[in-house]
SEGU-537290 format. One line per field, with one value per residue: residue number from 1; z, y, x of N, C-alpha, C, O, CB in turn. Coordinates in nm, 2 decimals. Atoms other than C-alpha are relative to their C-alpha. Last residue first. Glycine has a CB too. Layout:
vodo (NUM	...)
nup (Z	...)
nnorth (Y	...)
neast (X	...)
caup (Z	...)
canorth (Y	...)
caeast (X	...)
cup (Z	...)
cnorth (Y	...)
ceast (X	...)
oup (Z	...)
onorth (Y	...)
oeast (X	...)
cbup (Z	...)
cbnorth (Y	...)
cbeast (X	...)
% end
This chain:
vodo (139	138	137	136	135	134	133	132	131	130	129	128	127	126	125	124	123	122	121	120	119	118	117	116	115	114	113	112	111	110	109	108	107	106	105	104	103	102	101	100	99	98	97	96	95	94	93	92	91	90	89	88	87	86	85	84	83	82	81	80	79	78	77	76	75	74	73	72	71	70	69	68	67	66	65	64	63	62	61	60	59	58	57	56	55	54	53	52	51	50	49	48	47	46	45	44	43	42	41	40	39	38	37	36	35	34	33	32	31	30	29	28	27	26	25	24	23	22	21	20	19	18	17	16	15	14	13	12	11	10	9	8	7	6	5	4	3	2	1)
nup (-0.06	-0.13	-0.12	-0.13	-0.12	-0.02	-0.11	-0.01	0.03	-0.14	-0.08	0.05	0.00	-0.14	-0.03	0.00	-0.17	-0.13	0.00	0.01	-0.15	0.00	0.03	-0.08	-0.10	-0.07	0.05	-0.15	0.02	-0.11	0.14	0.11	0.10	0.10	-0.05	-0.04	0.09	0.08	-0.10	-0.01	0.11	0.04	-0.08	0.04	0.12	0.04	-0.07	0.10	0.09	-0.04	0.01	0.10	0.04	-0.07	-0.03	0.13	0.00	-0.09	0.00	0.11	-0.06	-0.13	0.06	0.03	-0.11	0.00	0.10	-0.01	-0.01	0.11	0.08	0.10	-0.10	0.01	0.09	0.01	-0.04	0.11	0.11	-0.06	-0.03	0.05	-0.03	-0.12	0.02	0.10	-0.05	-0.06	0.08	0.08	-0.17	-0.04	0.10	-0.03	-0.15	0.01	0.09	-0.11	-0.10	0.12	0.04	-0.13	-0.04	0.09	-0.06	-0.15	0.08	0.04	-0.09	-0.11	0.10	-0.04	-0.14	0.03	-0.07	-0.12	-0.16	-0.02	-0.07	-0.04	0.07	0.12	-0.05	0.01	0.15	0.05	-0.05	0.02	0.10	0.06	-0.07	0.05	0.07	-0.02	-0.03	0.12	0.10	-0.05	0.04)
nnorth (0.09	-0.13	-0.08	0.03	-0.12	-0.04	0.10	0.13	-0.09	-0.06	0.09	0.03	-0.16	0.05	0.07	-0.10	-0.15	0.01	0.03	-0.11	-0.07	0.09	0.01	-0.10	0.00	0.16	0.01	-0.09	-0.11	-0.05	0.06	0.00	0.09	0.10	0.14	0.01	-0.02	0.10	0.05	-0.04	-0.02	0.12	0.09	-0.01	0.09	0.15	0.02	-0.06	0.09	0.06	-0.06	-0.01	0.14	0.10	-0.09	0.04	0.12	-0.06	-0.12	0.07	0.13	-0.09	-0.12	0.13	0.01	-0.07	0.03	0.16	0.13	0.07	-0.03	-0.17	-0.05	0.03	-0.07	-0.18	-0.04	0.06	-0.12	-0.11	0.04	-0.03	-0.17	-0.01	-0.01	-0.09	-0.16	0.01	-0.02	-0.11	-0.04	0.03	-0.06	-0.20	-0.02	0.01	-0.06	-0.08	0.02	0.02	-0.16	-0.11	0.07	-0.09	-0.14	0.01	0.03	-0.12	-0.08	0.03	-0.04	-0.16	-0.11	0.01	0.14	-0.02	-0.06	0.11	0.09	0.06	0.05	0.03	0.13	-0.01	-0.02	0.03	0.14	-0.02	0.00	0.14	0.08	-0.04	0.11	0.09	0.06	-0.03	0.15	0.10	-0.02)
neast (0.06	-0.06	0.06	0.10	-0.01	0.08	-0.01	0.16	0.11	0.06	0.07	0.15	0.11	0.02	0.08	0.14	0.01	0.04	0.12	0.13	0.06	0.09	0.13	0.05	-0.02	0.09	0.14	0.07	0.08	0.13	0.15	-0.03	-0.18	0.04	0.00	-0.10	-0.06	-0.04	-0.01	-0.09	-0.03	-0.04	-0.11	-0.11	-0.05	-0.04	-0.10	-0.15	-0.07	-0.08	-0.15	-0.07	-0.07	-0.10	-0.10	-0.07	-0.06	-0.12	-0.08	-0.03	-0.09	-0.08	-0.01	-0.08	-0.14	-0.09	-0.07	-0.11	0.03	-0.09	0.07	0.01	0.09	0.18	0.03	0.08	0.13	0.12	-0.01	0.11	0.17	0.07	-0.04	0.11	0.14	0.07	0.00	0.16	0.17	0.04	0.07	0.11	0.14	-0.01	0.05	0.12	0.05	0.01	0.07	0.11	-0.02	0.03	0.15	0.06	-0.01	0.11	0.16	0.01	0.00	0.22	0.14	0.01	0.07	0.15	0.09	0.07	-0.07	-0.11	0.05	-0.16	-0.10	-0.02	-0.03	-0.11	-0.07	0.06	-0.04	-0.16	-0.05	0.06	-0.14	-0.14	0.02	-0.03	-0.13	-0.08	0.03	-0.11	-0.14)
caup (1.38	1.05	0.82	0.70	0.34	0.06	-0.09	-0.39	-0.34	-0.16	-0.48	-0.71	-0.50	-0.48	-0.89	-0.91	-0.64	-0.88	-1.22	-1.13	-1.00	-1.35	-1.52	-1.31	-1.43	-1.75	-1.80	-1.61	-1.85	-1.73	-2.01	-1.67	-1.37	-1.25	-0.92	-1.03	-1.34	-1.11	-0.81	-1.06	-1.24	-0.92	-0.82	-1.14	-1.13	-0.81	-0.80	-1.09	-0.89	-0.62	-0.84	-0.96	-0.64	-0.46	-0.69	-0.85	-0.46	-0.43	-0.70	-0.65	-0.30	-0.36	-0.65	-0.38	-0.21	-0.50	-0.60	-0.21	-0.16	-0.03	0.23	0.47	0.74	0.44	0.48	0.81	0.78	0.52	0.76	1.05	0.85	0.74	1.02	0.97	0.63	0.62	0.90	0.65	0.39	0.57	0.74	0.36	0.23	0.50	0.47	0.10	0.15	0.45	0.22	-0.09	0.22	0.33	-0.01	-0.05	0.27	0.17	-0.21	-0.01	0.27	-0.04	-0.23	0.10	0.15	-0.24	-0.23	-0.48	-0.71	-0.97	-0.97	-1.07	-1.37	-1.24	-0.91	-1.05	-1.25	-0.92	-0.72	-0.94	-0.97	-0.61	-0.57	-0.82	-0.60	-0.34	-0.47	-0.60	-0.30	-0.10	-0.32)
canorth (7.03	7.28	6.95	6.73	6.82	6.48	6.42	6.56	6.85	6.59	6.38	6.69	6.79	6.37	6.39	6.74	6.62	6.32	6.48	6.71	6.42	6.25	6.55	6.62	6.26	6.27	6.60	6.49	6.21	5.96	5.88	5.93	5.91	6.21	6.43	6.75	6.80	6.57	6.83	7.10	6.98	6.89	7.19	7.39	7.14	7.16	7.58	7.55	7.34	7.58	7.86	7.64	7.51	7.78	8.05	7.70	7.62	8.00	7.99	7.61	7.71	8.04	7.85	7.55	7.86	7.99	7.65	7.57	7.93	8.20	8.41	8.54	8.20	8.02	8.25	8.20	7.83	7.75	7.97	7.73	7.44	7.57	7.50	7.12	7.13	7.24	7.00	6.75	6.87	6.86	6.54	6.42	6.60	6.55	6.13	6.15	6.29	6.04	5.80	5.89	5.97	5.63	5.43	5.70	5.52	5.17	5.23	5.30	5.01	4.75	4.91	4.88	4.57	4.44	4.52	4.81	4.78	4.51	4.73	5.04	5.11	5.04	5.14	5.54	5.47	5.40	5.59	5.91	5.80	5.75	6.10	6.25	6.04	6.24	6.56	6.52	6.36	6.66	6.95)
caeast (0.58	0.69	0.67	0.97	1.08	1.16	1.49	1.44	1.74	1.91	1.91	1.99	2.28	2.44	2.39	2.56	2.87	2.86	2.88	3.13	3.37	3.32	3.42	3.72	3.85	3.75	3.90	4.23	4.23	4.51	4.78	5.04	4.89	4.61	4.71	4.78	4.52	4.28	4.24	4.21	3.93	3.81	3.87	3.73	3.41	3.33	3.35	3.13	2.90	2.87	2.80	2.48	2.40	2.32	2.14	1.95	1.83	1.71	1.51	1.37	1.26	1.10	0.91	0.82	0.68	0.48	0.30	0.25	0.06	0.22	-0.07	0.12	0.05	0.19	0.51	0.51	0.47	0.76	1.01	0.90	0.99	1.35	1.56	1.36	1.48	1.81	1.91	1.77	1.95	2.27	2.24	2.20	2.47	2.74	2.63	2.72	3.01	3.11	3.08	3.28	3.57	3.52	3.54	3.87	4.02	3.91	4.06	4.39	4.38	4.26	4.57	4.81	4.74	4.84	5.15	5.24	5.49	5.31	5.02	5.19	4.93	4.65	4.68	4.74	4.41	4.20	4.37	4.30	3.95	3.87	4.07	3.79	3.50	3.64	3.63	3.29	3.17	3.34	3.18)
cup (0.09	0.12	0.06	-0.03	0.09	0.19	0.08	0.07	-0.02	-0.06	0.11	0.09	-0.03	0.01	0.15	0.05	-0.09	0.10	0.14	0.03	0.03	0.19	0.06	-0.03	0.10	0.14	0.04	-0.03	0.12	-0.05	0.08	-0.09	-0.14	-0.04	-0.09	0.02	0.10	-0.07	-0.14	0.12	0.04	-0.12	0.02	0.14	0.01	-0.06	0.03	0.09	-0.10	-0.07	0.08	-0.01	-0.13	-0.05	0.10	0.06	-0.11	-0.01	0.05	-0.02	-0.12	-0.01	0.02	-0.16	-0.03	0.06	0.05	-0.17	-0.05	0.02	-0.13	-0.12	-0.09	0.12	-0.08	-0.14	0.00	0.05	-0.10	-0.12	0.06	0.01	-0.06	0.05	0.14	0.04	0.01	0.15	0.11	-0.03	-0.03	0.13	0.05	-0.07	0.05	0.14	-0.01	-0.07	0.11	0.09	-0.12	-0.02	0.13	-0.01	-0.12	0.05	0.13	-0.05	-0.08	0.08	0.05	-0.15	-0.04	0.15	0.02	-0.01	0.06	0.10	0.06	0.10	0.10	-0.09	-0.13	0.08	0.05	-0.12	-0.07	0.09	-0.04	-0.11	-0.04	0.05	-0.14	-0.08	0.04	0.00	-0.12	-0.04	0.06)
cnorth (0.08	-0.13	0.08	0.12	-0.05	0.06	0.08	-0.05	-0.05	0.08	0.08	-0.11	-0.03	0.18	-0.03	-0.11	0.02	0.05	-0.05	-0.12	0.07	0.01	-0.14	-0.02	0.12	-0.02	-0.12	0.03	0.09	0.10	-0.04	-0.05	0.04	-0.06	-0.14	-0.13	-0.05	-0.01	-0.14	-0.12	0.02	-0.04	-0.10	-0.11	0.06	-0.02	-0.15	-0.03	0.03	-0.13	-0.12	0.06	0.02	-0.07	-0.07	0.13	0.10	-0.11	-0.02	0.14	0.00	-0.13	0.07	0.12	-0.10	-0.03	0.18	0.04	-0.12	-0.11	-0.11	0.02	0.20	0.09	-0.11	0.02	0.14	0.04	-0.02	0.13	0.11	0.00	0.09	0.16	0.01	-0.02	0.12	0.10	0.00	0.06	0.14	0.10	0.01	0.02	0.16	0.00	-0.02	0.14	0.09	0.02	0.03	0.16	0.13	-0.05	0.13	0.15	-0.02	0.08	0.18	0.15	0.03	0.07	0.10	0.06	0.02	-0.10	-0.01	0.06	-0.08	-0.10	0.01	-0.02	-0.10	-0.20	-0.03	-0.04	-0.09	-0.15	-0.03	-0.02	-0.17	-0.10	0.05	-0.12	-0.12	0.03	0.04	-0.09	-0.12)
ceast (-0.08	-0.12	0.01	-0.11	-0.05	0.06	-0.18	-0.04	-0.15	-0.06	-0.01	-0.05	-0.13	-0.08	-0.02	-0.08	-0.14	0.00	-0.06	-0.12	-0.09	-0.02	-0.09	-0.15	-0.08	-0.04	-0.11	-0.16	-0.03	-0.07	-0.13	-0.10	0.00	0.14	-0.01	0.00	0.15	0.14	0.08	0.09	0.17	0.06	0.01	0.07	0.16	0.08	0.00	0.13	0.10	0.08	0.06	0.17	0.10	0.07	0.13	0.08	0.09	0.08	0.09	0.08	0.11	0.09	0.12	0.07	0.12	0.11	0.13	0.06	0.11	-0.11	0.07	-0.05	0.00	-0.04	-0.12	-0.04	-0.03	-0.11	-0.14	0.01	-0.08	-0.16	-0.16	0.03	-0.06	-0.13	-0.10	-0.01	-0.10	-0.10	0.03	-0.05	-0.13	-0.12	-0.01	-0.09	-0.11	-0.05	-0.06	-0.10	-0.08	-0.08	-0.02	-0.12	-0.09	-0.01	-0.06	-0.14	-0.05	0.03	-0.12	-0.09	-0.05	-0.14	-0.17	-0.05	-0.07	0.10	0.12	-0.06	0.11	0.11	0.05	0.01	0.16	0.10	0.01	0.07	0.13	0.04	-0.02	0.15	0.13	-0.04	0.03	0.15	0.08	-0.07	0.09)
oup (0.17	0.08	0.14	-0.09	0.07	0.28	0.06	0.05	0.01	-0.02	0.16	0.12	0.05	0.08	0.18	0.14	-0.02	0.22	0.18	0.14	0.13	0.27	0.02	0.05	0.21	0.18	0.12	0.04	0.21	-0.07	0.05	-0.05	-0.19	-0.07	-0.05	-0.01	0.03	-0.09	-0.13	0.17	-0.03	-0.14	0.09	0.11	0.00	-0.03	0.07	0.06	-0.16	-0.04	0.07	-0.09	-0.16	-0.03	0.11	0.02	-0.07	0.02	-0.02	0.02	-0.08	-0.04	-0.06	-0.21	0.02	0.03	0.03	-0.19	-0.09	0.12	-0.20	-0.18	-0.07	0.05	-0.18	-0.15	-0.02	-0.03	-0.14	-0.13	0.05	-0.04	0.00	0.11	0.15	0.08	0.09	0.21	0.12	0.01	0.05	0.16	0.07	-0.01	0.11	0.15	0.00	0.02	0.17	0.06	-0.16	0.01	0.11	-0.03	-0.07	0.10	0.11	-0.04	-0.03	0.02	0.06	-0.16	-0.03	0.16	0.04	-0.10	0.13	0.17	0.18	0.22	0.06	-0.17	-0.15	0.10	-0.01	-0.14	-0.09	0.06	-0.11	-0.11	-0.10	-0.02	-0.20	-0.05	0.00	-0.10	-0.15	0.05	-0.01)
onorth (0.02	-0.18	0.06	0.21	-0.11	0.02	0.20	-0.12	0.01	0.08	0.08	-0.09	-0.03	0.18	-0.10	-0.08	0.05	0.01	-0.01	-0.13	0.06	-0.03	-0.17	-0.01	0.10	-0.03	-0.13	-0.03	0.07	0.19	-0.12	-0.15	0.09	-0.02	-0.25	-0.19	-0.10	-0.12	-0.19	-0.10	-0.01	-0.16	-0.15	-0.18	-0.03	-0.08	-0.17	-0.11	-0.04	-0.19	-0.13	0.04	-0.03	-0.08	-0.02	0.10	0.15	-0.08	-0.01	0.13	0.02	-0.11	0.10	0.03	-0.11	0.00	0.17	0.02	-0.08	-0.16	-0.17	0.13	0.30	0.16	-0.07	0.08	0.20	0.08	0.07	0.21	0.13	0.08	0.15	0.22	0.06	0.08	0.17	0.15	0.06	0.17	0.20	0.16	0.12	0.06	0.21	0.03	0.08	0.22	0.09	0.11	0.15	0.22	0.25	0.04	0.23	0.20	-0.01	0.19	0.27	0.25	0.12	0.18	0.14	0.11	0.11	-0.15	-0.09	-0.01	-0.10	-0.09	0.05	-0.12	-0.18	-0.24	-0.10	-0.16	-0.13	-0.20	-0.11	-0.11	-0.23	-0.17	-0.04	-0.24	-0.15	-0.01	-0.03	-0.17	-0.16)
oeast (-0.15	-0.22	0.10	-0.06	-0.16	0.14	-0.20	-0.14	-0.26	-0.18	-0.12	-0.17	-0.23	-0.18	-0.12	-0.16	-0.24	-0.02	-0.16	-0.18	-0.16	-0.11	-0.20	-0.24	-0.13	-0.15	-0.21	-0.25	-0.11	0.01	-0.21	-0.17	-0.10	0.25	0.01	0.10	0.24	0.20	0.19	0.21	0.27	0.09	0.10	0.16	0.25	0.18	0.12	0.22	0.18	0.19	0.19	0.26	0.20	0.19	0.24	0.20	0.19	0.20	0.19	0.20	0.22	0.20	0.21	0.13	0.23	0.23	0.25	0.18	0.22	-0.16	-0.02	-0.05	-0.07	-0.13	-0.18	-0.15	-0.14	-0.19	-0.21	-0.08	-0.20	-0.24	-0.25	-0.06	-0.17	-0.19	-0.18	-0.10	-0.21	-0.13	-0.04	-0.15	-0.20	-0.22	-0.10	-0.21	-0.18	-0.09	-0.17	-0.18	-0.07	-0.18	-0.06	-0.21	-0.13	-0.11	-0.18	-0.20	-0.12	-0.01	-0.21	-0.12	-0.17	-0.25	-0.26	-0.12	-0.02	0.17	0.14	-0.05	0.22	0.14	0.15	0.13	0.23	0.14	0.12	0.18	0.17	0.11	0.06	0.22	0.19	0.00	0.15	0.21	0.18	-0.04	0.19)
cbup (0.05	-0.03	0.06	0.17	-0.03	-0.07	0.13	-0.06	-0.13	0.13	0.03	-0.16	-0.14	0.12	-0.05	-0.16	0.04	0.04	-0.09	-0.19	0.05	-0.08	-0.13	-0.04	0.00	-0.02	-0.15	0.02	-0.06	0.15	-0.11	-0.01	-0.03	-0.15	0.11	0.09	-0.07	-0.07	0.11	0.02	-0.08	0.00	0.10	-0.03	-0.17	-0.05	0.12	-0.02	-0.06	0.10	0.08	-0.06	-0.03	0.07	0.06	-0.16	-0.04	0.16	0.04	-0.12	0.03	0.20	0.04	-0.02	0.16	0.03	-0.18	0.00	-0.06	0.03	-0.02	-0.04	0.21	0.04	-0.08	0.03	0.13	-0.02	-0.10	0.17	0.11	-0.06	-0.13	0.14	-0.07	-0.14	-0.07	0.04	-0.11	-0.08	0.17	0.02	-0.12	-0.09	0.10	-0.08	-0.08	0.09	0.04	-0.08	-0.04	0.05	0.07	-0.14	0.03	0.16	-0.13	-0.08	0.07	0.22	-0.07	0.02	0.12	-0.04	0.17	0.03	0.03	-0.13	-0.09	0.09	-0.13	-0.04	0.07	0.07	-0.09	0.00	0.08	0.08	-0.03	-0.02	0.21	0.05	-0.04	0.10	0.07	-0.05	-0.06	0.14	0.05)
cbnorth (-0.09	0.27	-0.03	0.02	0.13	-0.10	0.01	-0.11	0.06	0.06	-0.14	-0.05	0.12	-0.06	-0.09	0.07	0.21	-0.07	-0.09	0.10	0.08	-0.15	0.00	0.15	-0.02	-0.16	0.00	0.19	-0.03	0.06	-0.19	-0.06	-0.23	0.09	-0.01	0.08	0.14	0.00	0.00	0.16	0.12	-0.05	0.01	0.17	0.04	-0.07	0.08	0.20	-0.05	-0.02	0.17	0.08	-0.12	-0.08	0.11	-0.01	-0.16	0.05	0.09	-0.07	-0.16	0.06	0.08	-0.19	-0.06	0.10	-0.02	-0.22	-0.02	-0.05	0.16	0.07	-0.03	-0.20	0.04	0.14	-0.05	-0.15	-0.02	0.07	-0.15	-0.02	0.07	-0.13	-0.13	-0.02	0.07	-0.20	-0.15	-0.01	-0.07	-0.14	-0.09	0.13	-0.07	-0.09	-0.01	0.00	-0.06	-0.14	0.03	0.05	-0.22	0.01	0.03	-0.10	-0.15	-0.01	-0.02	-0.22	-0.11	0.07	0.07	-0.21	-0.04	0.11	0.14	-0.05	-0.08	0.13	0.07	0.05	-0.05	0.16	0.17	0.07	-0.05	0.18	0.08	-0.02	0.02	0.16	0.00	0.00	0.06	0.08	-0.03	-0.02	0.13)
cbeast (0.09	-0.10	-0.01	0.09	-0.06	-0.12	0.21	-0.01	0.04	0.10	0.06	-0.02	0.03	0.18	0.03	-0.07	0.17	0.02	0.00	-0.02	0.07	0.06	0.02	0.05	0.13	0.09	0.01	0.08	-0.11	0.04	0.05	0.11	0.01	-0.09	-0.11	0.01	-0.04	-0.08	-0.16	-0.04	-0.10	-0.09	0.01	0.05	-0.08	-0.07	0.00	0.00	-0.07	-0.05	0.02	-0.10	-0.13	-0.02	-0.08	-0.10	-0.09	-0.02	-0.04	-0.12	-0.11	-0.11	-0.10	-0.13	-0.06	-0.03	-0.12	-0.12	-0.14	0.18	-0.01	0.12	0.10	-0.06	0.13	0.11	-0.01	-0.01	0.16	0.06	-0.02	0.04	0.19	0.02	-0.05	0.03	0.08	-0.06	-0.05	0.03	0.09	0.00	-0.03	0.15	0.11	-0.02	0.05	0.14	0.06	0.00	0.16	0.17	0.02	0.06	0.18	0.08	-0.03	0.09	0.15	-0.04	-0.04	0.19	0.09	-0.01	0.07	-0.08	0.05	0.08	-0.10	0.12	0.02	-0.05	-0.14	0.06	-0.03	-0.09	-0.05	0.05	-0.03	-0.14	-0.01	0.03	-0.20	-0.01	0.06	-0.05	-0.17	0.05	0.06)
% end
């Protein structure tokens, strides 16, 4: 959710630079587009150290239930289940608040749509990469 809000804000900067270039000095652009660069950044950094959290919590979970018999195609199964019961409501809730994040904040002859829609896509595309990102090991 915070890539995809912040690649939304990125957006909305973006467009509202565009068209009040000639008011705003040119600092305080770089400084603005530096601070939403950041905030893109630090999104994809939550994810990762997230995931991989996730994964080592998880490593002893993966062994019991090999030690009960699951083999690799059920557990990765178990995995993919419970991912798509996560991700799927959390991308909804993406989309309306990025959807909703745009409708307030978008300049004039700005597509909020465009704009929410291109937040969605990169909160799902930074999901599916940590979802691929490969699992440690139980150690």
């Amino acid at each position: 959710m915070t890539v995809g809000l912040s690649v939304t804000v990125v957006g909305v900067i973006v467009l509202d630079e565009r068209a009040a270039t000639a008011a705003t000095p040119r600092r305080v652009r770089k400084t603005r587009l530096g601070v939403a660069a950041v905030a893109v950044l630090a999104g994809f950094a939550l994810a990762v150290l997230t995931r991989r959290l996730d994964a080592r919590i998880r490593a002893a979970q993966h062994e019991v239930l090999r030690a009960m018999g699951w083999t690799g195609t059920e557990r990765r199964r178990a995995h993919a289940a419970e991912a798509a019961a996560v991700a799927l409501p959390a991308l909804l809730v993406t989309a309306a608040a990025c959807a909703a994040l745009a409708r307030v904040f978008a300049p004039d002859g700005a597509s909020p749509a465009l704009l929410a829609g291109i937040g969605t896509a990169a909160a799902a595309l930074v999901g599916a990469l940590t979802l691929r990102s490969p699992r440690p090991t139980a150690a």
